[in-house]
C-alpha positions in Angstrom: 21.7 11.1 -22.4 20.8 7.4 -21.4 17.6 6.3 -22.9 14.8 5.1 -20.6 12.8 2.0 -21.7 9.4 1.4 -20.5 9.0 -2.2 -21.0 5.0 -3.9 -20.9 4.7 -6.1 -17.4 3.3 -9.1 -17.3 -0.5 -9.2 -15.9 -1.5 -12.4 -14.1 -5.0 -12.8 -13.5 -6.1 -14.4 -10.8 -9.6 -16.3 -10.3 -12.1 -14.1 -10.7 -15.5 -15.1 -8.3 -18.3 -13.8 -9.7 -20.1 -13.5 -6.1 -23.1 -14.7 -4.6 -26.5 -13.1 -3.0 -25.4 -12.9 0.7 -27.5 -13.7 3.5 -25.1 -14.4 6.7 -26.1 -11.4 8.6 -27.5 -8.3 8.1 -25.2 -5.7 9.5 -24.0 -2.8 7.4 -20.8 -3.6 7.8 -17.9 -5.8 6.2 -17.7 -8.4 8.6 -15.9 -11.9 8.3 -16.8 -15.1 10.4 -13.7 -14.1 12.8 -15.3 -10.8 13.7 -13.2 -8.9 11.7 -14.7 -5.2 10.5 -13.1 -3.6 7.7 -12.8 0.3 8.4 -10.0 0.6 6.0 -10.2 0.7 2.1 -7.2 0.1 -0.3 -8.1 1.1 -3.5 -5.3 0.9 -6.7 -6.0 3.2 -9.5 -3.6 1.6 -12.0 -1.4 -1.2 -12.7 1.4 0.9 -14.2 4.3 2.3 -12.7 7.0 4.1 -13.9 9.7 2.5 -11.3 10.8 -1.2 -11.5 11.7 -2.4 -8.5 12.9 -5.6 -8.0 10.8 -7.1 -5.2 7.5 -5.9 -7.0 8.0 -5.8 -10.8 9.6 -7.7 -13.7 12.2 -5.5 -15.3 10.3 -6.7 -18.5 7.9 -8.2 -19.7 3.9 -8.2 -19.1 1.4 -6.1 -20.6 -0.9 -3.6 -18.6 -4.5 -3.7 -18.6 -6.3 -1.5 -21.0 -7.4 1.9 -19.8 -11.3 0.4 -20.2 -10.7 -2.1 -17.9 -9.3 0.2 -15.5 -12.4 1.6 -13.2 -13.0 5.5 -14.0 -12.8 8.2 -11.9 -16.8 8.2 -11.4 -16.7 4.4 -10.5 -14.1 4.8 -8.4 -15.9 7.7 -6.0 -18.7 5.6 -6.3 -17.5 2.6 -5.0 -15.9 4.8 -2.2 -19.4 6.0 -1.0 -20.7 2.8 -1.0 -17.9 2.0 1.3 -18.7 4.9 3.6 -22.3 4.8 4.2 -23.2 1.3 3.5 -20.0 -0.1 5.6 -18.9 2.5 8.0 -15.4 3.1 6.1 -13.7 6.2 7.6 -10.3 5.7 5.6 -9.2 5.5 2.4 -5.7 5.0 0.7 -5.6 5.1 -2.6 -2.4 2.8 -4.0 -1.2 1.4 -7.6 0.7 0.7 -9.6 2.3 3.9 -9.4 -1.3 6.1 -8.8 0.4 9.7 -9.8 0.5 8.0 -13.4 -3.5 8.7 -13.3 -4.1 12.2 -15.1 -7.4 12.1 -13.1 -6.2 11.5 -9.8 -7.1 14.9 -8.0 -10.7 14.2 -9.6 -11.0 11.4 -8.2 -9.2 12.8 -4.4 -12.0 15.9 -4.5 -15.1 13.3 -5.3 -14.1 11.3 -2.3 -13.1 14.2 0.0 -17.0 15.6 -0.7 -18.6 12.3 0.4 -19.9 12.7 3.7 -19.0 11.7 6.8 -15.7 12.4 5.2 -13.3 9.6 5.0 -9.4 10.1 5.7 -8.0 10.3 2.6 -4.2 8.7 1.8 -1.6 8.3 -1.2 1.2 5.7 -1.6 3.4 6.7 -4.4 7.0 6.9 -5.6 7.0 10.3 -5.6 8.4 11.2 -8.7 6.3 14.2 -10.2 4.7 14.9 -7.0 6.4 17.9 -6.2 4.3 19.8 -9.0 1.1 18.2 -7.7 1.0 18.0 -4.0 0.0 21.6 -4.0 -3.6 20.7 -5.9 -4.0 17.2 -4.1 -4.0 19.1 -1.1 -6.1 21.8 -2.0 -8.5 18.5 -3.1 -8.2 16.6 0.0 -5.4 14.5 0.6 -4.5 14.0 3.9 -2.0 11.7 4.2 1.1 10.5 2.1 3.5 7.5 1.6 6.6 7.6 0.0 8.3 4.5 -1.0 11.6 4.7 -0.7 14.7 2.0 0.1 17.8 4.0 0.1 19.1 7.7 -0.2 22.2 6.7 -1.8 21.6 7.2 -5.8 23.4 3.8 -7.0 22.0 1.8 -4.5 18.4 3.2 -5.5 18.6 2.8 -9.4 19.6 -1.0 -8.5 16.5 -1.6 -6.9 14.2 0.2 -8.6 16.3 -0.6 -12.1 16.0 3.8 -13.3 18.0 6.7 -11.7 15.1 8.8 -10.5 16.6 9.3 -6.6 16.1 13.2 -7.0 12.9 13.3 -8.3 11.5 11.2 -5.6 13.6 13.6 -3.0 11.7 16.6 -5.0 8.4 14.8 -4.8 9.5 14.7 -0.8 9.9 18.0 -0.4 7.1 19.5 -2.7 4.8 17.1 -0.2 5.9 18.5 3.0 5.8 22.4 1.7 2.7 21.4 0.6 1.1 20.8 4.1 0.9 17.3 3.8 1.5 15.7 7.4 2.6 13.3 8.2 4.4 12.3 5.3 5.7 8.6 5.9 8.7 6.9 4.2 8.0 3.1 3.6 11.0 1.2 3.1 11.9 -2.4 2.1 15.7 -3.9 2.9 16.6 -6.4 0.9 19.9 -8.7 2.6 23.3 -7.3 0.7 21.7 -4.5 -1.7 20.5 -1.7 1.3 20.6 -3.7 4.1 23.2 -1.9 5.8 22.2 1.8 5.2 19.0 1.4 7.3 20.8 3.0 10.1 21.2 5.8 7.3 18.0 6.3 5.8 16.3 6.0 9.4 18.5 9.5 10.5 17.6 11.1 7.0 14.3 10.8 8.1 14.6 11.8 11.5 17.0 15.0 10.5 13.8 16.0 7.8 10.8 14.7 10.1 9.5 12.3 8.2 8.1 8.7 9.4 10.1 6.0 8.1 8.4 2.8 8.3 10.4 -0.4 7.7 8.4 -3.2 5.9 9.7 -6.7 6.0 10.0 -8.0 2.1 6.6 -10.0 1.6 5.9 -12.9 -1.4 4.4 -10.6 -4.3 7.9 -10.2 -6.6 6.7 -11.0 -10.0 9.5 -13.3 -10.5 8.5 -15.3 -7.5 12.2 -15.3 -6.5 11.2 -14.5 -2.6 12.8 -16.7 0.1 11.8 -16.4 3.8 15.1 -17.8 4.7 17.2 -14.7 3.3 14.6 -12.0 3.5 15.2 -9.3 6.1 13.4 -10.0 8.8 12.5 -7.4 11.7 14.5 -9.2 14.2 17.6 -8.2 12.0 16.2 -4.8 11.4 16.6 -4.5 15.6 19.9 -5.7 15.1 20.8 -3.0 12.5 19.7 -0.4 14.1 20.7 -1.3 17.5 24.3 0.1 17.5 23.0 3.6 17.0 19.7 4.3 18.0 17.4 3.6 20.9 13.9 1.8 20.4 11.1 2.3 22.6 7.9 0.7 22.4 5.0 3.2 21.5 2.0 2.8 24.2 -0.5 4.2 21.9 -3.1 1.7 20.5 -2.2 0.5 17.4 -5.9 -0.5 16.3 -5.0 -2.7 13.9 -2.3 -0.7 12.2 0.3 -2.4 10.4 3.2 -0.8 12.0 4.6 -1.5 15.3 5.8 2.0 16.4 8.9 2.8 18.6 10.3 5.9 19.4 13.3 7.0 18.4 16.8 7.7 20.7 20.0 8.4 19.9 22.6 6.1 21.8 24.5 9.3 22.1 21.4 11.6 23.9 19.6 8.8 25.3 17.2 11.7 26.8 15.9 13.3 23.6 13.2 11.8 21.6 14.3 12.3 17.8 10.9 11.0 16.0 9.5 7.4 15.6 10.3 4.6 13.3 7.6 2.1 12.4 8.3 -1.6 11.3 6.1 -4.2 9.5 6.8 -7.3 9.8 3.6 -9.5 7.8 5.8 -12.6 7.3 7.3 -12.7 10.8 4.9 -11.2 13.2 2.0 -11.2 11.8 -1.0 -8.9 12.0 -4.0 -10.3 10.4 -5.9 -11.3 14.0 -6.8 -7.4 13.7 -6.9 -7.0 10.4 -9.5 -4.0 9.0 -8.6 -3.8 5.6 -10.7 -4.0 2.4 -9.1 -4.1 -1.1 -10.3 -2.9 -4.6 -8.0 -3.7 -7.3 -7.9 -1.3 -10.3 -10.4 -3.5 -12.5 -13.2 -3.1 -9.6 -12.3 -6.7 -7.6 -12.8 -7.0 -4.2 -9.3 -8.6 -2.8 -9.5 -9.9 1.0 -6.3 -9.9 1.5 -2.9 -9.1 -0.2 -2.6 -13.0 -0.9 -5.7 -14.0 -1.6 -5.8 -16.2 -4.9 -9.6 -15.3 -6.2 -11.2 -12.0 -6.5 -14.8 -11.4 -6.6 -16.0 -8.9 -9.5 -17.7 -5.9 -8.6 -17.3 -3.8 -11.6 -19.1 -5.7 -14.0 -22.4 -5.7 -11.8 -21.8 -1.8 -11.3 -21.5 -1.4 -15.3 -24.3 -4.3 -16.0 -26.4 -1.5 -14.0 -26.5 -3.3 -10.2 -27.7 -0.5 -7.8 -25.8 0.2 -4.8 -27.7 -2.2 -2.5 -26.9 -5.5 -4.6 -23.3 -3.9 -5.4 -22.9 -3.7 -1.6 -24.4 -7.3 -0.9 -21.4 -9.0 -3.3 -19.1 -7.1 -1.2 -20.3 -8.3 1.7 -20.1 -11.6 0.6 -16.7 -11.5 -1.0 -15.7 -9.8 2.7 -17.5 -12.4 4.7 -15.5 -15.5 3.5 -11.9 -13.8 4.3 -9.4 -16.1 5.8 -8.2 -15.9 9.2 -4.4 -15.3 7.8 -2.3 -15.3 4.9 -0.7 -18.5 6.2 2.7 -18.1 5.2 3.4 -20.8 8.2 1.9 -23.5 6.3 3.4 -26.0 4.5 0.7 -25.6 1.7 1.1 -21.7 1.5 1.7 -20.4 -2.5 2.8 -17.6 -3.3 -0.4 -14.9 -5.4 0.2 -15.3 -9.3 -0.1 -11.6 -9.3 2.7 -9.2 -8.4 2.2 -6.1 -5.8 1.9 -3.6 -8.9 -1.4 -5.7 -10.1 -2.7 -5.9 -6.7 -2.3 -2.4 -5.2 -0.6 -2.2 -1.6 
C-alpha cells in the first residue's frame, strides 16, 4: 500500500489591523464608501486540508495554526449572530481549509441553523468523508453544498490535487445528494494542459448526475505564487471548449451579485432540450466586485474584505479580551467600511496576497 504523507503548510501572515472605533454612519449594516452591503458571510473553520492541490497549496512545507488560535465552535456561532442581527446577514458558507477536517463542524452547523431569522447555511469541501456525514449535517441544518472538483478522470485528479482520493470525493457526492442536500454544486478549476480538455467531460458528468458544475477561472492565491494571467484559463477559452458540444444560453434570472454567470445548458445534438445549467466565474477576466456582498472571517477571527486584501483587522482578540457584541460589531464595521472598490488585478501595481486560498478560506 502507498504511504500518504501529510506534510506541515506554510502559514503566511498577513497584516493584522487592530481596528478602530467607527463613526462613518450609523446603519446596522456592513456598508463600504461605494454602497456596497455585505449580506453574504464566508467564514473558514480551518487552515488544514487533507488534499494538496496545486493552485492552492504547497505540496510541502508550512506549518498550520494551532488549534487555540483557531476560533471555537462557540465563537464561531457567535460571530455568526452578530452577523445576522446586527448586519442583516441572511447567508452563510462556511469554507477552509478543508472544513470536514473540524470534528465539531455539525456543532457549529446546528448553533447557526438556531439563530433567528435563520440564515442560509452552505459548505465548500472536497468531499472526502462526507458521505458518512451529510446525513447529520443535514439533519443540523445545512442547506447547501460545494464540491470541489477539477476532473473525473483518477490520474488527472491525483496530479492536481498531488493524493488519489477521486472515489472518495465521488462517495462524498453521492452520500450528499441521498442525503437531501440540493443543490449540490461542483466548483471546478482548469488549469491550461493538465484538465483543460476534459471540461467538456466533467460538464456532462454533471449534467447526466444533476449536479451544478460551476467553472472558476484560476485566481492569484497558489502558495507558490507561480500564477500567470497570460496562461491561466480564462472564460473566453472555457466558451471555446465547450462550444463544439454544448449550447450556452444566458440565464435571465438576477444574479444579485452572485459570482457565477449562469447559462443553460444544450446539447448541440437536441438543441430543444434543456439538460441543466453550467455556471462560470471569471474574477480575473470579468470581474464582479461592483456588486460585491461578501464578508470574510478567517479561521483566527479576522475580518478579510476581500479574497486579496493584504491586512486583516482582528476581531477575535476583542471577543476573547471580553468586547461585547456592540464594540465587536463596530470594528467590523469599520474593517467593512474601508473595502476597496476591486481587487485590481488590472493594475500595474497589483501583488499578489502572501497568504494562500487554504489560509484565507474561499
Amino acid at each position: 500500500m502507498r504511504k500518504i504523507s501529510l506534510p506541515m503548510p506554510v502559514l503566511r501572515t498577513p497584516t493584522v489591523d487592530p481596528g478602530d472605533s467607527f463613526t462613518a454612519h450609523n446603519e446596522d449594516s456592513l456598508l463600504d464608501t461605494f454602497g456596497r452591503r455585505a449580506r453574504d458571510m464566508r467564514i473558514s473553520l480551518t487552515d488544514f486540508c487533507n488534499l494538496r492541490c496545486t493552485y492552492c497549496m504547497p505540496e510541502e512545507g508550512v506549518e498550520f495554526m494551532s488549534r487555540d488560535a483557531a476560533m471555537s465552535a462557540a465563537e464561531i456561532v457567535r460571530f455568526a449572530r452578530i452577523g445576522v442581527e446586527k448586519f442583516g446577514v441572511d447567508q452563510i458558507r462556511f469554507t477552509g481549509g478543508e472544513p470536514l477536517t473540524r470534528k465539531d463542524i455539525t456543532e457549529i452547523i446546528s448553533g447557526v441553523a438556531a439563530l433567528e431569522p435563520r440564515p442560509n447555511i452552505a459548505l465548500t469541501t472536497n468531499a472526502i468523508g462526507l458521505d458518512k456525514r451529510a446525513p447529520k449535517l443535514r439533519e443540523a441544518g445545512l442547506d447547501r453544498i460545494n464540491v470541489s472538483l477539477d476532473t473525473v478522470d483518477a490520474a488527472t485528479f491525483e496530479e492536481i490535487a498531488r493524493r488519489p482520493f477521486l472515489n472518495r470525493v465521488l462517495e462524498g457526492i453521492q452520500g450528499a445528494q441521498d442525503a437531501g442536500l440540493d443543490p449540490v454544486k461542483i466548483n471546478a478549476v482548469l488549469l491550461p494542459g493538465i484538465n483543460d480538455q476534459q471540461a467538456p467531460e466533467l460538464l456532462r458528468w454533471c449534467l447526466e448526475r444533476g449536479l451544478s458544475l460551476r467553472f472558476i477561472e484560476q485566481m492569484p492565491l497558489d502558495a507558490g505564487h507561480s500564477w500567470q494571467r497570460s496562461s491561466m484559463i480564462t472564460a473566453a477559452d472555457i466558451f471555446a471548449l465547450l462550444e463544439p458540444e454544448f449550447i450556452l444560453t444566458p440565464d435571465s434570472a438576477p444574479r444579485n451579485g452572485a459570482p457565477a454567470e449562469k447559462f443553460r445548458v444544450a446539447s448541440r445534438s437536441a438543441p430543444d432540450t434543456i439538460l441543466g445549467d453550467v455556471g462560470i466565474i471569471a474574477s480575473v477576466t470579468r470581474p464582479f466586485c461592483a456588486d460585491c456582498t461578501r464578508t470574510r472571517l478567517t479561521a483566527e477571527g479576522r475580518v478579510r474584505t476581500c479574497l486579496f486584501s493584504h491586512t486583516e483587522v482582528d476581531l477575535l482578540t476583542a471577543m476573547r479580551s471580553g468586547a461585547d457584541d456592540e464594540a465587536i460589531a463596530n470594528l467590523w464595521k469599520g474593517a467593512h467600511w474601508k473595502k476597496l472598490a476591486g481587487h485590481g488585478m488590472d493594475t500595474a501595481d497589483f501583488q499578489q496576497p502572501q497568504r494562500p486560498m487554504s489560509a484565507i478560506g474561499g
